[in-house]
Phi, psi and omega in degrees: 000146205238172174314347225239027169212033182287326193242034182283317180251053182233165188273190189308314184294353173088021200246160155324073170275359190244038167266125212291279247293319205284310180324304204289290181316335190256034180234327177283215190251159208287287211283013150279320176305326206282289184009294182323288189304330190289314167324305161340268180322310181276350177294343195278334184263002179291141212299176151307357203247004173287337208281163182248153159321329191181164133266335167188185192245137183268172186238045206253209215259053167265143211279167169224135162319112197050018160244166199281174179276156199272127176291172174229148173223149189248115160318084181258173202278160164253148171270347172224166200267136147298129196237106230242079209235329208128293192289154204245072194235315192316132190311327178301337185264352180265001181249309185312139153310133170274137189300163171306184211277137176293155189199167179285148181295311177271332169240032165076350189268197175232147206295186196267314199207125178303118205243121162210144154234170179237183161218176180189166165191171193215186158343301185259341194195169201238108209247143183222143209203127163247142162232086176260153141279131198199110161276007179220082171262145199197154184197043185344319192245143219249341200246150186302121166088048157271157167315048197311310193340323199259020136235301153205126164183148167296142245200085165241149182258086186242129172217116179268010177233351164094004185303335212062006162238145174053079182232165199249195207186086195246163178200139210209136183262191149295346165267000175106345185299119181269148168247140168200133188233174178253066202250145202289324209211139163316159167306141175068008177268149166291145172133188215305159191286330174301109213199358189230143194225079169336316204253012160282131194200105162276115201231126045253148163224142165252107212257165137198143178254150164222129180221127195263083160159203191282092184257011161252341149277099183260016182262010196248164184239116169263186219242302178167170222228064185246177186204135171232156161194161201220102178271128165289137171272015193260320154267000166261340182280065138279299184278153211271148174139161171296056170226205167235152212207106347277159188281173204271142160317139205033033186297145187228148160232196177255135177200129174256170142205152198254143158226164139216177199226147221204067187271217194255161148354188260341351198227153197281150149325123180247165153232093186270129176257194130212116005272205177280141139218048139085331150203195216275058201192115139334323217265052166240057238295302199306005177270322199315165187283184188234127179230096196260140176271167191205123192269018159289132202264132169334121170109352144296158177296123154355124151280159183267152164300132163273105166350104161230159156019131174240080199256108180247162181257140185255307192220163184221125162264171193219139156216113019263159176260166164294183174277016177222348171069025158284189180269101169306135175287115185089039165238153180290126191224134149314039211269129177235074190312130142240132216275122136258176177202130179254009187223177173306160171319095172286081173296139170069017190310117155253155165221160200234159185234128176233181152187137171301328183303155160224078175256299173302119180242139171263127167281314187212113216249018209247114155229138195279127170247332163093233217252147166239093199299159162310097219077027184227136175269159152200147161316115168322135178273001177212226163173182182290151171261169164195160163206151175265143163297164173283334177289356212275106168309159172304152159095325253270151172255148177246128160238108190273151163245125159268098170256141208255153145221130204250143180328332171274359167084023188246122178250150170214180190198200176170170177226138165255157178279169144199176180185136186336133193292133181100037173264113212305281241291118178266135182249138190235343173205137184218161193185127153342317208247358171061169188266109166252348172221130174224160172192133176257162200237125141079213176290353182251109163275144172236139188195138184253148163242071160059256175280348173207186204231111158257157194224119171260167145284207225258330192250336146121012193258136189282141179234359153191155164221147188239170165211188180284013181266336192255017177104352179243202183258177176301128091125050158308122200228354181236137135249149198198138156253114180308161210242016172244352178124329185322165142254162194202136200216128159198134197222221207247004157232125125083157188235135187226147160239146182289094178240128171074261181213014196219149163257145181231125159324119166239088167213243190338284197282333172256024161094354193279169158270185209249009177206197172046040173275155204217308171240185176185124163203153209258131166270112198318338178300338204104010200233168179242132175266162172215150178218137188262168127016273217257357173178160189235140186214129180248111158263135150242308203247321158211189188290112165247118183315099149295287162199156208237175163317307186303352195221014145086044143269123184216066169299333245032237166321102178298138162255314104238195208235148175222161144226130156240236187278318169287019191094343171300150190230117187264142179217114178248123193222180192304352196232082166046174212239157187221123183248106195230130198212189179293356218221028195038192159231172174239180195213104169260160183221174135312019187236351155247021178110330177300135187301002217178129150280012183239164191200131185232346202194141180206139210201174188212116171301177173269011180286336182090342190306166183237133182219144179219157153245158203211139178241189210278129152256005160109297206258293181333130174275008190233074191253098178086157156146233182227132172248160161240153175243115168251023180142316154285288176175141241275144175219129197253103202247116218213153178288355168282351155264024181091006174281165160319289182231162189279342175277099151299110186237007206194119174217146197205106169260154207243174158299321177292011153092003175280145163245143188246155195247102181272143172258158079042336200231359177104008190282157165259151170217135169231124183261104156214156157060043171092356191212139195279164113239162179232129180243116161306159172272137198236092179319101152104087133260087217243170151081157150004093176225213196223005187206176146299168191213058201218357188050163210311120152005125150296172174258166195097175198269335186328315178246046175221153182219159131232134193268194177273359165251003138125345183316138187262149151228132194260104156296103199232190197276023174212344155158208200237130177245161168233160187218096184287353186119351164258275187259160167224159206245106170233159193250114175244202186283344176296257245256331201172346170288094191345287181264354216083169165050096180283185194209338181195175171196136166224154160268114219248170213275003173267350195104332153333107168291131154280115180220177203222128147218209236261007170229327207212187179243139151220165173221124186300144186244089173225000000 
């Protein structure tokens, strides 16, 4: 909705008339009506001790611990027109400010190679101006919205009302190739997996590149880079959403930029921004920079930025709430935001509640906060009506958009979770980047989020966080524990291990290599093996080289890794399977029995048999399925044998010595007493079913659990099932998962199940 319509569908009162239940209401007969109201009133008068703490949690403009405050650039007009060719010689660019220093996305560190970009804008068009430095610039792809990402390129993130719904997405390569998106909703909210609206080409635009070096030749030494474009405003009043087109002085929107460089060896994949936002993810608007237009013209004195309303949601009330603190379904609920402000005295502040689901009806979609000072949180004084349908699964997660206007007509916004009454999963932690790995130690849960490594206690309440500034690597992705106690993080720069209270690099100077770790598994001994591409390496006491390329280790992918109880070490990938032990080693295939030369999983019963899935190659006269090693030699289970399907992506043993088999498509196989049983995968499924409803297995032990009440748990890529020895019980972002997409499940040191998916840590409440 653009300016020239903010208030078209609101009543004289600035409230919500075109919502059907309010239509209904103000349409029926008066002693029906009253009824309504009377309902109302009561919900409305209900004491304070009614309120929960929060309903969810917001993601707005609250400051974070050990990143800078969100930079500010002041847009001014150009007086003369841009020749939008590549070359950055227009006179409007030899004036414009450049943003402050370009940084690592996540950490904070300082880039490699000098990096700014400007802006500038007139009548027509909203002008972006890049500067990289590069000694290796290279690209491959020539046709419009291919990934330019996964290679080298610049990069904006523009949301003009700050909202985090419907920001744009723009991205330009060194041959000129554009990517540009839609994206509907934030990163990481539950719901359909589709969230980008791909076939948007924002037109009219003008693009142009220039490169001083080679973009085809990579054996040469270049020089730098630059990129201009010019967004119409004919095209951004496209996207959905509060602002004006072109906007008015002083108006602010949110805009980030990305660049990345993608060199050769020794040095990593970079994402250098501006700004910093603290871990490895773009799609976080409320980090993006705050960018005011300014009708001052370039070659005039620099305007200052002018402060205006920094307005975030800190909490959200419910009245009345459940005992678990959703929205009981078909009852009238209150939601009553409370507004912070990080900026000068926001007067007359309003705010409106929409939500996409359409489950929700919104009643009253208007709440009035009157004036909200600086540095002050404070409660609404009236707040949103809603009702849930009655059809509403338990648990079910909801996302209201809160958009704040400030007296001056400058809007910005933000969102909360809340979610149907009855929901088990209590969420004790959240992060933009969800939770992917967990494990427990002692009295200590540990679990990475993407760029960095957390340790809750027993309750979930956090007791440390680390980043690479503390020692582990960059964009860690494994954990593990050692039979000394350790903890140990290793992803695709470098391996750390947890001693004492600190964490220490172990790669170069002790001998490791220094990226490309793939696995990790604890030995009986006490030692850890770890394995790349290109080698398998055991520290104990110090680093030992095991085996390399050079001595025909060639998995390609490591999928995982076992040692087992006799020490032995399985190593399985895209390429046969590697086995190295007191007994040397070997490189298995189907030409030894095995089911498969592609191996995707490998596990150990408590019996010591070794068991891998394996999927179709195509050639193999053995393709796919499940083997056992009982000591001897290999035994093979195929769907003529009773597996579901011959594509294996997951294998797992329980205690009771049953193994389970994951399939590709969410389907199951459980091998006891000699016999297969099978479950189809029951897509997009929650609640009671007859199968899983969790979509395909993670691979790895991460996503399988058996608990101490003998309960199976599953881990797939849309969310998490149990298996009582009957029935199976699965959970998505519908019934009860926060974010969705589960990601790990432990058993935490009270016996409580944990689990991490794609927003938060929760623990069943049962």
């Amino acid at each position: 909705m653009k300016a020239e319509s903010f208030d078209r569908c609101s009543g004289s009162d600035g409230h919500r008339l075109d919502v059907p239940w309010v239509q209904a209401l103000l349409l029926c007969e008066p002693e029906a009506r009253g009824r309504f109201l009377a309902l109302v009133a009561a919900v409305l008068i209900l004491p304070s001790w009614w309120w929960p703490s929060g309903a969810g949690a917001a993601v707005g403009d609250a400051p974070v611990p050990g990143l800078p405050e969100i930079p500010t650039y002041v847009v001014q007009r150009t007086p003369w027109p841009i020749v939008v060719d590549g070359h950055l010689d227009d006179e409007a660019w030899a004036l414009a400010q450049r943003t402050s220093a370009w940084r690592w996305l996540d950490t904070n560190e300082a880039p490699r190679w000098y990096t700014y970009g400007q802006m500038a804008w007139d009548d027509d068009y909203l002008y972006f101006a890049f500067y990289a430095q590069d000694p290796d610039i290279w690209s491959t792809l020539q046709i419009r919205d291919e990934p330019v990402f996964v290679e080298e390129d610049f990069e904006i993130f523009l949301d003009p009302d700050g909202d985090e719904f419907n920001y744009y997405e723009w991205q330009i390569n060194p041959l000129g190739t554009v990517y540009d998106v839609i994206w509907t909703r934030p990163a990481q909210t539950p719901g359909p997996r589709t969230r980008g609206q791909h076939s948007f080409d924002l037109a009219p635009m003008l693009t142009g590149v220039r490169v001083q070096g080679t973009v085809w030749q990579r054996d040469d030494t270049d020089t730098c880079w630059t990129a201009e474009v010019a967004l119409s405003w004919s095209g951004l009043a496209q996207i959905p959403g509060r602002f004006r087109t072109p906007p008015e002085h002083g108006d602010v929107w949110r805009i980030g930029f990305s660049r990345v460089e993608s060199p050769r060896p020794p040095f990593w994949q970079a994402d250098w921004t501006w700004p910093v936002h603290g871990e490895y993810n773009m799609h976080i608007g409320q980090r993006d920079a705050y960018v005011q237009f300014s009708e001052t013209v370039l070659g005039a004195d620099l305007p200052t930025y002018e402060p205006v309303p920094r307005l975030y949601l800190a909490e959200v009330g419910l009245e009345p709430r459940a005992p678990d603190g959703g929205i009981p379904p078909g009852r009238v609920v209150r939601v009553v935001p409370r507004v912070g402000n990080r900026g000068p005295t926001g007067t007359l502040v309003e705010a409106r509640l929409s939500c996409p689901d359409s489950l929700v009806i919104v009643l009253d979609s208007m709440a009035n906060l009157g004036s909200v000072g600086a540095g002050i949180e404070r409660w609404a004084e009236d707040g949103f009506l809603v009702r849930l349908s009655r059809a509403a699964e338990p648990g079910r997660n909801l996302v209201f958009q809160v958009g704040l206007r400030d007296a001056g007509g400058r809007w910005t916004g933000d969102y909360f979770f809340a979610f149907a009454a009855g929901r088990p999963w209590r969420t004790v932690f959240q992060v933009h980047e969800g939770v992917q790995r967990l494990l427990v130690q002692g009295d200590n849960i540990w679990g990475i989020s993407r760029s960095n490594i957390w340790r809750w206690d027993s309750q979930g309440a956090v007791r440390g966080f680390f980043q690479p500034d503390d020692g582990i690597p960059r964009h860690a992705s494994l954990l593990a524990l050692d039979g000394r106690g350790r903890i140990w993080t290793a992803g695709e720069r470098g391996v750390a291990v947890f001693a004492g209270d600190s964490w220490h690099e172990l790669t170069g100077e002790q001998g490791l290599p220094t990226r490309d770790f793939q696995a990790l598994g604890a030995g009986p001994d006490g030692s850890m093996w770890l394995a790349t591409p290109t080698g398998l390496f055991r520290y104990g006491a110090w680093a030992e080289t095991i085996w390399t390329t050079a001595a025909g280790f060639a998995p390609g992918t490591v999928h995982d890794l076992l040692v087992d109880v006799s020490g032995r070490v399985w190593v399985a990938g895209d390429s046969l399977l590697y086995r190295v032990g007191s007994d040397g080693r070997q490189v298995l295939g189907a030409k030894n029995g095995l089911p498969s030369d592609r191996l995707r999983a490998v596990a150990e019963d408590p019996d010591g048999r070794v068991w891998v899935g394996g999927v179709r190659t195509g050639g193999a006269h053995r393709d796919g399925g499940v083997g056992c090693w009982d000591g001897s030699s290999w035994q093979v289970w195929r769907r003529v044998d009773g597996l579901l399907r011959d594509e294996v992506t997951a294998v797992f043993a329980d205690r009771q010595g049953r193994i389970w088999a994951g399939h590709p498509d969410g389907g199951l196989s459980m091998y006891e007493n000699g016999t297969w049983d099978c479950w189809e995968g029951v897509g997009g499924g929650q609640g009671w079913g007859e199968g899983p409803g969790c979509g395909p297995c993670v691979p790895g032990h991460r996503g399988f659990l058996h608990d101490d009440m003998g309960r199976v748990w599953i881990v797939g890529r849309e969310g998490l099932s149990r298996y009582d020895g009957r029935r199976w019980y699965t959970w998505t972002w519908q019934n009860g998962l926060f974010g969705g997409d589960a990601a790990a499940v432990v058993q935490g040191p009270d016996g409580r199940v944990f689990v991490g998916d794609a927003r938060s840590l929760s623990v069943l409440e049962e």
